[in-house]
TORKOL-4160 file (C-alpha; in steps of 0.2 Angstrom, whole numbers, padded with zeros to 4 digits, m for minus):
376
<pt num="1" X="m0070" Y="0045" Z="m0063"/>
<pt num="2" X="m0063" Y="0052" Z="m0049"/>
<pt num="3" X="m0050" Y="0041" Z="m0038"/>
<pt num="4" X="m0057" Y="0047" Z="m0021"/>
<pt num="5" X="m0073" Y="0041" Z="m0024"/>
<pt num="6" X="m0069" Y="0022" Z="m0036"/>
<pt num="7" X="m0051" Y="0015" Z="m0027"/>
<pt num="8" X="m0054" Y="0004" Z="m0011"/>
<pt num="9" X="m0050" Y="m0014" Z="m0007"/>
<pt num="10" X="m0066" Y="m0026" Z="m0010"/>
<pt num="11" X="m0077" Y="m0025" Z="0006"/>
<pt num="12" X="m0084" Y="m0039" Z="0019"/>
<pt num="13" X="m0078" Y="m0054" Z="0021"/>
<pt num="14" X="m0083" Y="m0064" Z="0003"/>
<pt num="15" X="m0072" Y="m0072" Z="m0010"/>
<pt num="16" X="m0065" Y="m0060" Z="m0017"/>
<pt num="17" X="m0064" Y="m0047" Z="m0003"/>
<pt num="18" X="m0049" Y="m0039" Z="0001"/>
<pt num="19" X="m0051" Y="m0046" Z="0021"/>
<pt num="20" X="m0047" Y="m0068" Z="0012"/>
<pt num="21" X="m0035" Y="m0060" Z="m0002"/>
<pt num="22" X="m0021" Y="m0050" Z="0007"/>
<pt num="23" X="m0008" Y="m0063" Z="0008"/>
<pt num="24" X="0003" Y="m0053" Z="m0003"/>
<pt num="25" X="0003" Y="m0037" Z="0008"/>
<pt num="26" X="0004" Y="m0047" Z="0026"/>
<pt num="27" X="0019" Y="m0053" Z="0020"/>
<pt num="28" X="0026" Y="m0037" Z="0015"/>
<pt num="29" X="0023" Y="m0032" Z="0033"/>
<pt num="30" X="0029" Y="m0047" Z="0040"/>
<pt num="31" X="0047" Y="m0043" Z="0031"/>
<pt num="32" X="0046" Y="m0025" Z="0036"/>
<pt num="33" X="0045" Y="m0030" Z="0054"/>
<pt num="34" X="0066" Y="m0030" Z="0057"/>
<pt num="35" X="0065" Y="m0012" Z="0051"/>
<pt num="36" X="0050" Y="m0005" Z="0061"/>
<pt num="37" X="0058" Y="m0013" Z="0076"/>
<pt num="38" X="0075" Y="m0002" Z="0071"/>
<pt num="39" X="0066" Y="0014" Z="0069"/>
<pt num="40" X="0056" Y="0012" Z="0083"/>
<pt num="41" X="0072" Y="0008" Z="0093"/>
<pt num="42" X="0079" Y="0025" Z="0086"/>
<pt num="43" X="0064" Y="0033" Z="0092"/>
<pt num="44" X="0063" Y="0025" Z="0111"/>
<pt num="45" X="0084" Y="0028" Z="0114"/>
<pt num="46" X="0093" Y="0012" Z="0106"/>
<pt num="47" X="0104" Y="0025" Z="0096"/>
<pt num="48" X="0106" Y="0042" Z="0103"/>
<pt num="49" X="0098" Y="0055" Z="0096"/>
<pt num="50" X="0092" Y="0074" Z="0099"/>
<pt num="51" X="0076" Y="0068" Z="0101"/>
<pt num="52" X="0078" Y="0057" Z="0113"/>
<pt num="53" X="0064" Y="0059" Z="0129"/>
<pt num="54" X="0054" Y="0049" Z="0139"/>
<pt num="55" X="0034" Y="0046" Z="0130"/>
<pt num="56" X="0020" Y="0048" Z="0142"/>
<pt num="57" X="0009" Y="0047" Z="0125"/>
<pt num="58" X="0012" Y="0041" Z="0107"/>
<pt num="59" X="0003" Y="0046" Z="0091"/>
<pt num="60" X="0004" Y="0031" Z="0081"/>
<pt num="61" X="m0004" Y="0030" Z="0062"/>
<pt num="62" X="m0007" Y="0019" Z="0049"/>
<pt num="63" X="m0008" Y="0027" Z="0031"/>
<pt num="64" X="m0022" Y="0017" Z="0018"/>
<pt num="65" X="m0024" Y="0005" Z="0034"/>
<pt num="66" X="m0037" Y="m0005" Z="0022"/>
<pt num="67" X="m0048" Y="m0019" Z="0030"/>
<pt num="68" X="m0047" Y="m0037" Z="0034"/>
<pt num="69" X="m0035" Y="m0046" Z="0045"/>
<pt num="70" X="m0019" Y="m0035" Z="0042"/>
<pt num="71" X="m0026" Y="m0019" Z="0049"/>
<pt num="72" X="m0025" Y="m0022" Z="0067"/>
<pt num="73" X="m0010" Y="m0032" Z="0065"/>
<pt num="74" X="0000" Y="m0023" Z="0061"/>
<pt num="75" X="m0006" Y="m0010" Z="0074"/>
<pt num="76" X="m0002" Y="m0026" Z="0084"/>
<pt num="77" X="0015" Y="m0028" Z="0078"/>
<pt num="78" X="0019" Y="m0010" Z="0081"/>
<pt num="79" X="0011" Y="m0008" Z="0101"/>
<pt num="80" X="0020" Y="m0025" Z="0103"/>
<pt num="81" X="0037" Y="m0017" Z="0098"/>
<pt num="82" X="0034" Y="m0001" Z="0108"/>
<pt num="83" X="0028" Y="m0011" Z="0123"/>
<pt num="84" X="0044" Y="m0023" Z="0123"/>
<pt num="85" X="0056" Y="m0007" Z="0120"/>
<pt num="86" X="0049" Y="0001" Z="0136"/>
<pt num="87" X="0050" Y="m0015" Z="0146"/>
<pt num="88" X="0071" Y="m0017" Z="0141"/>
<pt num="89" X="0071" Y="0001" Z="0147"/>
<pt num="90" X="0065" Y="0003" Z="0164"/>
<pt num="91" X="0051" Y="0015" Z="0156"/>
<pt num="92" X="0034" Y="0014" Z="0158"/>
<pt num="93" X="0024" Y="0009" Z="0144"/>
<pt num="94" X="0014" Y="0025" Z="0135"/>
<pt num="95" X="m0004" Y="0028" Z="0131"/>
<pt num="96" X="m0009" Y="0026" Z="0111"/>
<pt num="97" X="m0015" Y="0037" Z="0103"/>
<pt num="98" X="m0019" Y="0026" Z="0086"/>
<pt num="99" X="m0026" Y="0031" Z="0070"/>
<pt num="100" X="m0031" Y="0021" Z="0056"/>
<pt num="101" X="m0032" Y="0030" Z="0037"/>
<pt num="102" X="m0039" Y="0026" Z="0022"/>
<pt num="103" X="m0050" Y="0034" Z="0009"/>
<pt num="104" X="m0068" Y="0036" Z="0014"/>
<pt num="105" X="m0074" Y="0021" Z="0002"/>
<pt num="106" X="m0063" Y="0009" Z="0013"/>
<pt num="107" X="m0073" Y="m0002" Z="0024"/>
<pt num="108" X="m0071" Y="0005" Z="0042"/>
<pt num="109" X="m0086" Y="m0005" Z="0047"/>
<pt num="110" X="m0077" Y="m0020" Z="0047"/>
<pt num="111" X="m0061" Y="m0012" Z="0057"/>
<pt num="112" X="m0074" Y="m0005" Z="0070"/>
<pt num="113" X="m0083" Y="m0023" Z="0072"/>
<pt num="114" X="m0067" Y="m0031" Z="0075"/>
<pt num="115" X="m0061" Y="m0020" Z="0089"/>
<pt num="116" X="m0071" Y="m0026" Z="0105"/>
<pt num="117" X="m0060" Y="m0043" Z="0102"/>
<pt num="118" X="m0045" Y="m0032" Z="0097"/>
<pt num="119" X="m0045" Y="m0024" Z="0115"/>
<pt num="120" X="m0048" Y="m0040" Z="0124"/>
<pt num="121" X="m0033" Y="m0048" Z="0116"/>
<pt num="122" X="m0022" Y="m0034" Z="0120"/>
<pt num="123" X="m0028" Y="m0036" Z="0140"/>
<pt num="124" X="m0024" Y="m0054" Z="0140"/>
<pt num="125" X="m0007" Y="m0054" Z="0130"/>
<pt num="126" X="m0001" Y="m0038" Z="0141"/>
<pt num="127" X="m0009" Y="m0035" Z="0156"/>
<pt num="128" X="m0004" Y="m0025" Z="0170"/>
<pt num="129" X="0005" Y="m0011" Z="0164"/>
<pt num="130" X="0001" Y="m0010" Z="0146"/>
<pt num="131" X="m0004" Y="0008" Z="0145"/>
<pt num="132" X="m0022" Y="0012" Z="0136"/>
<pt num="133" X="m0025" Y="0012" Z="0117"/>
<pt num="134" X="m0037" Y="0025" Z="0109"/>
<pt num="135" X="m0041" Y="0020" Z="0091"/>
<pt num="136" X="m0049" Y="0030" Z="0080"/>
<pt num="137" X="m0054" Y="0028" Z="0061"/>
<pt num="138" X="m0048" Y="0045" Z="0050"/>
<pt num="139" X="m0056" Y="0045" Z="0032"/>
<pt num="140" X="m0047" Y="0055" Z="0020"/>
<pt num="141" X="m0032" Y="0057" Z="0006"/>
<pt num="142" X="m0016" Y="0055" Z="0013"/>
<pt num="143" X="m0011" Y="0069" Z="0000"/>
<pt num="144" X="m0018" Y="0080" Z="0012"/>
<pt num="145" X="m0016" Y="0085" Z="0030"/>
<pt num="146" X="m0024" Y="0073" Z="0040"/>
<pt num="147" X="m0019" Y="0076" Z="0056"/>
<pt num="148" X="m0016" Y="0091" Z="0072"/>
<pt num="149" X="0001" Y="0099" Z="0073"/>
<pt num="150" X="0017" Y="0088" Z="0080"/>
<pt num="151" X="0004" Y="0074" Z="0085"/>
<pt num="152" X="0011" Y="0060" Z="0078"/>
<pt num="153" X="0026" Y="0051" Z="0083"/>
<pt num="154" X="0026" Y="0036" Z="0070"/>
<pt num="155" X="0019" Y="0034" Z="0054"/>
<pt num="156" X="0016" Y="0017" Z="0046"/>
<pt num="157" X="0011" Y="0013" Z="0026"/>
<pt num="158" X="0010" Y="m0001" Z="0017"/>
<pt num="159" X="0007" Y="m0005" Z="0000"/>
<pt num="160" X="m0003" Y="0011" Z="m0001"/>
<pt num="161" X="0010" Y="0024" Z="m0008"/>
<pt num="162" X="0011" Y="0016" Z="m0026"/>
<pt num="163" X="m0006" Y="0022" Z="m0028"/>
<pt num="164" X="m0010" Y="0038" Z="m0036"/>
<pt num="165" X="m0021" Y="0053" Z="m0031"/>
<pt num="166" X="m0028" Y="0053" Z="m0049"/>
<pt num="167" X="m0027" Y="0048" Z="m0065"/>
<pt num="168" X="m0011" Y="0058" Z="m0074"/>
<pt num="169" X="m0021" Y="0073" Z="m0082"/>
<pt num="170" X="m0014" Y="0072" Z="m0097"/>
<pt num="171" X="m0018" Y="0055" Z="m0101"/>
<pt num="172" X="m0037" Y="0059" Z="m0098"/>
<pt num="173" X="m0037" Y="0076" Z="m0107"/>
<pt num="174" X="m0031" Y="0066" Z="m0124"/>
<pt num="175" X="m0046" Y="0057" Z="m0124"/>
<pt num="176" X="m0048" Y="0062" Z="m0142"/>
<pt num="177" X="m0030" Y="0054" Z="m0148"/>
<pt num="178" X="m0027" Y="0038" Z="m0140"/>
<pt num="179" X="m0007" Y="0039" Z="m0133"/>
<pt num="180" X="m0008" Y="0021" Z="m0124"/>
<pt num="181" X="m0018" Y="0010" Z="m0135"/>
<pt num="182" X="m0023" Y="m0006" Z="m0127"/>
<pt num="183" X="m0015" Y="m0004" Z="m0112"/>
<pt num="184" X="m0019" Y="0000" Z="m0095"/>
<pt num="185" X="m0004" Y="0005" Z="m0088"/>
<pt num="186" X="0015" Y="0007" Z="m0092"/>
<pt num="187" X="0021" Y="m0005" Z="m0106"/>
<pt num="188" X="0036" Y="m0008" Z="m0117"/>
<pt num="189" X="0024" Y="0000" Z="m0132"/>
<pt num="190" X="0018" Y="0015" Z="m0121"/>
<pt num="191" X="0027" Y="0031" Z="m0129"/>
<pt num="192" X="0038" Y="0041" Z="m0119"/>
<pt num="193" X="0024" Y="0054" Z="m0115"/>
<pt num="194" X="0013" Y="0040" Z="m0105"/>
<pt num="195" X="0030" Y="0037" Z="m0097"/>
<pt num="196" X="0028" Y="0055" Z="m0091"/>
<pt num="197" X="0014" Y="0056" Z="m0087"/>
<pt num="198" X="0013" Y="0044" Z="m0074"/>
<pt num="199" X="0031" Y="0048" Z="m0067"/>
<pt num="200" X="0026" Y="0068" Z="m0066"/>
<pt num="201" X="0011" Y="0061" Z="m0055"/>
<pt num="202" X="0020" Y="0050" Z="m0044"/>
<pt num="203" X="0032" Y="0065" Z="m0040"/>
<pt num="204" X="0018" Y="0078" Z="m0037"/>
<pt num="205" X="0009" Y="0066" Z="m0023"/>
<pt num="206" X="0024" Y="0060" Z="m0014"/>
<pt num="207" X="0031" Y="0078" Z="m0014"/>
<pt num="208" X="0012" Y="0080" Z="m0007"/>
<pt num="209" X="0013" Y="0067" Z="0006"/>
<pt num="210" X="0028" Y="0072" Z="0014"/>
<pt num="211" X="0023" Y="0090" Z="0013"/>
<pt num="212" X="0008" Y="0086" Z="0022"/>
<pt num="213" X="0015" Y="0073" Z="0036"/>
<pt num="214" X="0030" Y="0087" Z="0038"/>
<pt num="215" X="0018" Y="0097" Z="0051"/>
<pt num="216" X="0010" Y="0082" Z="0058"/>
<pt num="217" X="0025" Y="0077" Z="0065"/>
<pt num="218" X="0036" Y="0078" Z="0080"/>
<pt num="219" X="0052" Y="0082" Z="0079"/>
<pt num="220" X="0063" Y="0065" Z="0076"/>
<pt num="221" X="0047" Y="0057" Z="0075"/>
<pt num="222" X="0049" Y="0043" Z="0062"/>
<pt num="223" X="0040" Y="0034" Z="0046"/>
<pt num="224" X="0042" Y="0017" Z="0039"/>
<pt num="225" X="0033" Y="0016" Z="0020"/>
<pt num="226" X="0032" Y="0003" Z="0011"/>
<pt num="227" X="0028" Y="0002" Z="m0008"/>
<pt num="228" X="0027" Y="m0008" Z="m0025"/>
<pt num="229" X="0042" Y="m0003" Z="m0034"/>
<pt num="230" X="0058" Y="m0006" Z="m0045"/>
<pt num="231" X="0077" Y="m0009" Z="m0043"/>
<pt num="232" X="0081" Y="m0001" Z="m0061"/>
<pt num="233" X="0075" Y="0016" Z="m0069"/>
<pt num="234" X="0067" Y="0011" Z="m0083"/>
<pt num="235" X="0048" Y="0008" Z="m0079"/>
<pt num="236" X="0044" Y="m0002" Z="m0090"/>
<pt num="237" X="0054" Y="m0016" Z="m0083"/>
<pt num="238" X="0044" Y="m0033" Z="m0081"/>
<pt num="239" X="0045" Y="m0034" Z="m0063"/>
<pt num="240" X="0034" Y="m0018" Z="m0060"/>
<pt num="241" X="0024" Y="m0017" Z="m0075"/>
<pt num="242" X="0021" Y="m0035" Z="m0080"/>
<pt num="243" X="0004" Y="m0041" Z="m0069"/>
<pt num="244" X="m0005" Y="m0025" Z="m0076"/>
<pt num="245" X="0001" Y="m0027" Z="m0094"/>
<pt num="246" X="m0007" Y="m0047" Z="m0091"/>
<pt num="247" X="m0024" Y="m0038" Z="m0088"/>
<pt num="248" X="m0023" Y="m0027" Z="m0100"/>
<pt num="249" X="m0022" Y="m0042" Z="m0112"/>
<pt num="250" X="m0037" Y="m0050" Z="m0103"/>
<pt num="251" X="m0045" Y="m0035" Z="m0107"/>
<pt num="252" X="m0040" Y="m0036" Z="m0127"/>
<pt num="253" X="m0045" Y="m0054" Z="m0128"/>
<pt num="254" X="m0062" Y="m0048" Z="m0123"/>
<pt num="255" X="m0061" Y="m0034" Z="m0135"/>
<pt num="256" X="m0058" Y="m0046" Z="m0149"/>
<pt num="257" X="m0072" Y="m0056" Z="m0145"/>
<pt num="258" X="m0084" Y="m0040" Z="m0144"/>
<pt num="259" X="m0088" Y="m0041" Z="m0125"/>
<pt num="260" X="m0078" Y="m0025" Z="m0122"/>
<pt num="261" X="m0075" Y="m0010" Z="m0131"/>
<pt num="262" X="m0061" Y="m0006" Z="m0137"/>
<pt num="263" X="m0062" Y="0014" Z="m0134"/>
<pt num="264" X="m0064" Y="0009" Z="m0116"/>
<pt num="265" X="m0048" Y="m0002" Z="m0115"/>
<pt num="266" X="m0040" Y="0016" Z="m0121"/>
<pt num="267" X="m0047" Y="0027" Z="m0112"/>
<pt num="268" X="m0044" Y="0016" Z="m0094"/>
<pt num="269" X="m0027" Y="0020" Z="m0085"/>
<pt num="270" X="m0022" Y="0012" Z="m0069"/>
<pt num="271" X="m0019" Y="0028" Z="m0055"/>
<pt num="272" X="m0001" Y="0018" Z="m0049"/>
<pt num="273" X="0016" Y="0018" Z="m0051"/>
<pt num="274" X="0031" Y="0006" Z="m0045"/>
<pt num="275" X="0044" Y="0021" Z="m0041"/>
<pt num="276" X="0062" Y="0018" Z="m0042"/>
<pt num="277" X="0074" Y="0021" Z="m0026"/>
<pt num="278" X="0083" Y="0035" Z="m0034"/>
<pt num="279" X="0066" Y="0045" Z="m0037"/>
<pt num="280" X="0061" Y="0041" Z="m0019"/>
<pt num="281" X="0077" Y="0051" Z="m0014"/>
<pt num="282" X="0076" Y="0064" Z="m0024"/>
<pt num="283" X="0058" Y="0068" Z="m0021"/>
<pt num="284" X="0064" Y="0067" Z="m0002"/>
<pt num="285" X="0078" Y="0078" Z="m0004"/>
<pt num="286" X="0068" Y="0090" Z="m0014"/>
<pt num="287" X="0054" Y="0092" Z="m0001"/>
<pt num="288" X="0067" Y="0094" Z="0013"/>
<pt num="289" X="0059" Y="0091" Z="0030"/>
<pt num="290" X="0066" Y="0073" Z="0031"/>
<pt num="291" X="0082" Y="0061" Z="0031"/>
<pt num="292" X="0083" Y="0046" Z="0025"/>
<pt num="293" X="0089" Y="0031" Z="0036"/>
<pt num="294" X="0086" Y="0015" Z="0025"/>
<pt num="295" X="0080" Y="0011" Z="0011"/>
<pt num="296" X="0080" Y="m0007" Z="0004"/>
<pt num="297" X="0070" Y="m0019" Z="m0010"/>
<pt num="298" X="0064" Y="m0036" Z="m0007"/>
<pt num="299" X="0057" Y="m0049" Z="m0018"/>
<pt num="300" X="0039" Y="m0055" Z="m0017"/>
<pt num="301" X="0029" Y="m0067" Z="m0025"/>
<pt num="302" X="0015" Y="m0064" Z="m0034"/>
<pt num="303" X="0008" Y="m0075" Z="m0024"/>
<pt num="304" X="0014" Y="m0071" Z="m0006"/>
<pt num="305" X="0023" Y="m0086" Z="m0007"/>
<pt num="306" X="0010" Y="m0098" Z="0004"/>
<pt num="307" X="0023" Y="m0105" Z="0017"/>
<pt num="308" X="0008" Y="m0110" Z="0028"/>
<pt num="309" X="0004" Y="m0126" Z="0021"/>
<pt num="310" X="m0012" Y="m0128" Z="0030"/>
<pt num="311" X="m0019" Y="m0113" Z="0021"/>
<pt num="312" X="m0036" Y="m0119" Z="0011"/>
<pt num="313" X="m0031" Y="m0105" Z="m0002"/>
<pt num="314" X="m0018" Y="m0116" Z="m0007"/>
<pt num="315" X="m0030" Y="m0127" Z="m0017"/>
<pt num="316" X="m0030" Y="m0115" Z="m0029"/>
<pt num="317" X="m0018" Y="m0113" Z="m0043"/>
<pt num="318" X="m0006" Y="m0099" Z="m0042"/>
<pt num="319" X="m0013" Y="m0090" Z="m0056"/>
<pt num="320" X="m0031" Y="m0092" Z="m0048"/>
<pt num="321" X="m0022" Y="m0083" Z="m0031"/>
<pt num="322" X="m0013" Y="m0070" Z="m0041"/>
<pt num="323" X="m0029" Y="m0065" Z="m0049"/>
<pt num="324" X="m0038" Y="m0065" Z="m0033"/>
<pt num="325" X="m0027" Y="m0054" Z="m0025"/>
<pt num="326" X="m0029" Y="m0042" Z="m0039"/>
<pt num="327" X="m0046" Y="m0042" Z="m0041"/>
<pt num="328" X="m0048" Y="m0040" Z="m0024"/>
<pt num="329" X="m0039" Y="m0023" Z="m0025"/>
<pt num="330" X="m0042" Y="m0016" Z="m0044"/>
<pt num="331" X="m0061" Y="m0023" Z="m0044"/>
<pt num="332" X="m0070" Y="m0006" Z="m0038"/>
<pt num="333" X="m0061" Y="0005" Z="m0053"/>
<pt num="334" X="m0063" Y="m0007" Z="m0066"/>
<pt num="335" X="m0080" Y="m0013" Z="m0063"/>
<pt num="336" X="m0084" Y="0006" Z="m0062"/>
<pt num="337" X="m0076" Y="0009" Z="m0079"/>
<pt num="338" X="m0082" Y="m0009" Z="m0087"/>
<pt num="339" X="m0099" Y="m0015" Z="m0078"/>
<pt num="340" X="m0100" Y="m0025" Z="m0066"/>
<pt num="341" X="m0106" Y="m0038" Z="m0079"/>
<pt num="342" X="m0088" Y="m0042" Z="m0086"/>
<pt num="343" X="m0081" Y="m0046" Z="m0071"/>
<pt num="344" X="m0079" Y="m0066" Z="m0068"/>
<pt num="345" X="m0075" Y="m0069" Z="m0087"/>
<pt num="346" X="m0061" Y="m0053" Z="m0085"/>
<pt num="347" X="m0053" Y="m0062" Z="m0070"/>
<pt num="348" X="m0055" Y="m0079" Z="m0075"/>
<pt num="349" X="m0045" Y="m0075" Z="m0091"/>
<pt num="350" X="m0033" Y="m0067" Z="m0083"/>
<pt num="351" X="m0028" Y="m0081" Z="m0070"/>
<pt num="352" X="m0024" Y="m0093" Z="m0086"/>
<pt num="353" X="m0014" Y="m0079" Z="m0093"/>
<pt num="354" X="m0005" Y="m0076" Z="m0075"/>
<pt num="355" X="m0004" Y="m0094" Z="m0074"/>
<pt num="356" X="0005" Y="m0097" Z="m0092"/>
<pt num="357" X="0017" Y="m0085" Z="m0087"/>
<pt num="358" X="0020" Y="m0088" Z="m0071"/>
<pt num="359" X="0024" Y="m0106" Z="m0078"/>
<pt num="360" X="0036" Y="m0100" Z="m0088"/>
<pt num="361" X="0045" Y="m0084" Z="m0079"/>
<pt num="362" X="0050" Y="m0081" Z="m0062"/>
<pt num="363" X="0044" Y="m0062" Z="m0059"/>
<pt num="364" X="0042" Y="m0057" Z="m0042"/>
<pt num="365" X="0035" Y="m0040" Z="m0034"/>
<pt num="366" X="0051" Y="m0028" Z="m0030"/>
<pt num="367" X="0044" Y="m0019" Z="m0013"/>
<pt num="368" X="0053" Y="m0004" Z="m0007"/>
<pt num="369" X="0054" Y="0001" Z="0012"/>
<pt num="370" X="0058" Y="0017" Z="0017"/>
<pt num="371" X="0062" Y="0023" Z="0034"/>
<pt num="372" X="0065" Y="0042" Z="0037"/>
<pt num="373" X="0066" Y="0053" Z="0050"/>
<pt num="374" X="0057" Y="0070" Z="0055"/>
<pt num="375" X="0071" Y="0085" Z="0054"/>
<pt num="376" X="0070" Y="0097" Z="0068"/>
């Protein structure tokens, strides 16, 4: 099973697709806005800077830009700040050059659909002066190069750089001798080797993703990424390990009651990993084309939290959300993996089991956001 071809958010506009369950993720981009609008502030003059100059045009992108509702917003969000930065300047507002990413599984259909209605909302809000957007869908790994020399100018990423470019090799060559048995992911009971494993991995293809935006960038240009991660460094810690250890135990309970096998509970390991800050700098310092600017964690819950109280997805029980939101993510790999036959019964079970927890801890999501600059 190759990652390229299994990982993408569920399609359409259904149930369980990705476009009605990505509460969660908008409101990690809703709490990264203060630090876009700083980098992007950097970028346009607010700070000096040796980079500083006037933009006629703007390469913006948008790294595992997924489908649904938070696509374009957040593209949004980022022309709004650019547009209002130019404005409290004096400067003329730039063309955009925008490009949305994502693996060639993802559901561009839906993003393309959406822009006629996308355009027209920009010409009412803006108006005269607003300068032209170009948007243009990019389907490809952002391990690789993506994009022409010193073309881009920022880069955006959410909740997209937790996810692996493969499985760790050496979790799938050991087929034969079981190292993490009945789990899915990291757990307290995974040895230290499946530790490595997926720690080895995570360096490799952020190393990997830097290497390959280093070029693409021009001088000063800036990133903002944001990821699932951890405050300690110890990965086993509940607050970035516990929702997939919860399914893995869904999983089991199916196991015992012989709907599952068990061989291929074992042999299934999730391509993610929740980094810790320190291996984000160090990875960073190691592969030497950027500086760090900030780097901070926030809580989130499991849940998004649901402040807007008219929201029919309230209704449900949080473990029903929290299950949602998962399966609308996780859904292609393991129903690859599984069948597709397993797959109400797998996340039913796990909503009660999110649902007992959730009734008796507190965990939160711990998101990192990192923003760094391009070196000369």
């Amino acid at each position: 099973m190759e990652v390229l071809q299994v990982l993408h958010m569920n399609k359409g506009d259904g149930e369980t697709s990705y476009a009605k369950n990505s509460t969660v993720q908008s409101k990690i981009i809703s709490i990264t806005k203060p630090i876009m609008e700083e980098a992007i502030g950097i970028l346009w003059g607010d700070v000096p800077n040796d980079h500083d100059h006037d933009h006629e045009s703007i390469g913006i992108a948008d790294l595992g830009c997924s489908s649904g509702p938070n696509s374009l917003a957040v593209i949004s969000e980022i022309m709004d700040i650019i547009y209002a930065k130019c404005r409290s300047l004096g400067r003329p507002s730039p063309e955009f050059r925008v490009s949305l990413n994502d693996l060639p599984g993802n559901d561009f259909n839906s993003i393309f659909e959406s822009l006629p209605d996308f355009f027209k909302k920009l010409e009412e809000d803006k108006g005269v002066g607003f300068g032209p957007c170009f948007v243009s869908g990019v389907a490809g790994s952002f391990y690789n190069r993506l994009f022409p020399s010193k073309s881009l100018h920022f880069v955006h990423s959410s909740s997209s750089l937790h996810w692996l470019s493969q499985f760790p090799p050496s979790l799938q060559s050991n087929a034969c001798k079981v190292l993490n048995k009945g789990k899915i992911y990291i757990s307290k009971s995974s040895p230290e080797c499946v530790l490595d494993a997926y720690s080895v991995q995570f360096q490799k293809d952020f190393s990997m993703f830097l290497k390959s935006r280093a070029p693409e960038m021009v001088p000063g240009g800036r990133m903002v990424l944001s990821f699932m991660g951890r405050r300690t460094t110890d990965p086993t810690t509940e607050e970035s390990c516990h929702h997939l250890e919860l399914l893995a135990n869904a999983l089991m309970s199916m196991v015992s009651e012989g709907l599952v096998e068990e061989e291929k509970v074992d042999s299934f390991n999730v391509p993610y990993y929740a980094p810790c800050p320190e291996e984000l700098k160090l990875e960073i310092q190691k592969q030497g084309s950027f500086v760090v600017d900030r780097l901070e964690a926030f809580e989130i819950d499991w849940d998004g939290g649901f402040e807007d109280m008219n929201c029919p997805f309230r209704a449900a029980s949080r473990g029903q959300r929290v299950a949602k939101t998962i399966r609308a993510v996780v859904e292609s790999m393991v129903e690859y993996h599984f069948g597709k036959n397993i797959m109400d019964d797998l996340f039913q079970r796990y909503a009660d089991l999110v649902e007992d927890h959730l009734s008796k801890n507190g965990t939160k999501y711990i998101n990192l956001v990192l923003s760094i600059t391009r070196k000369s």
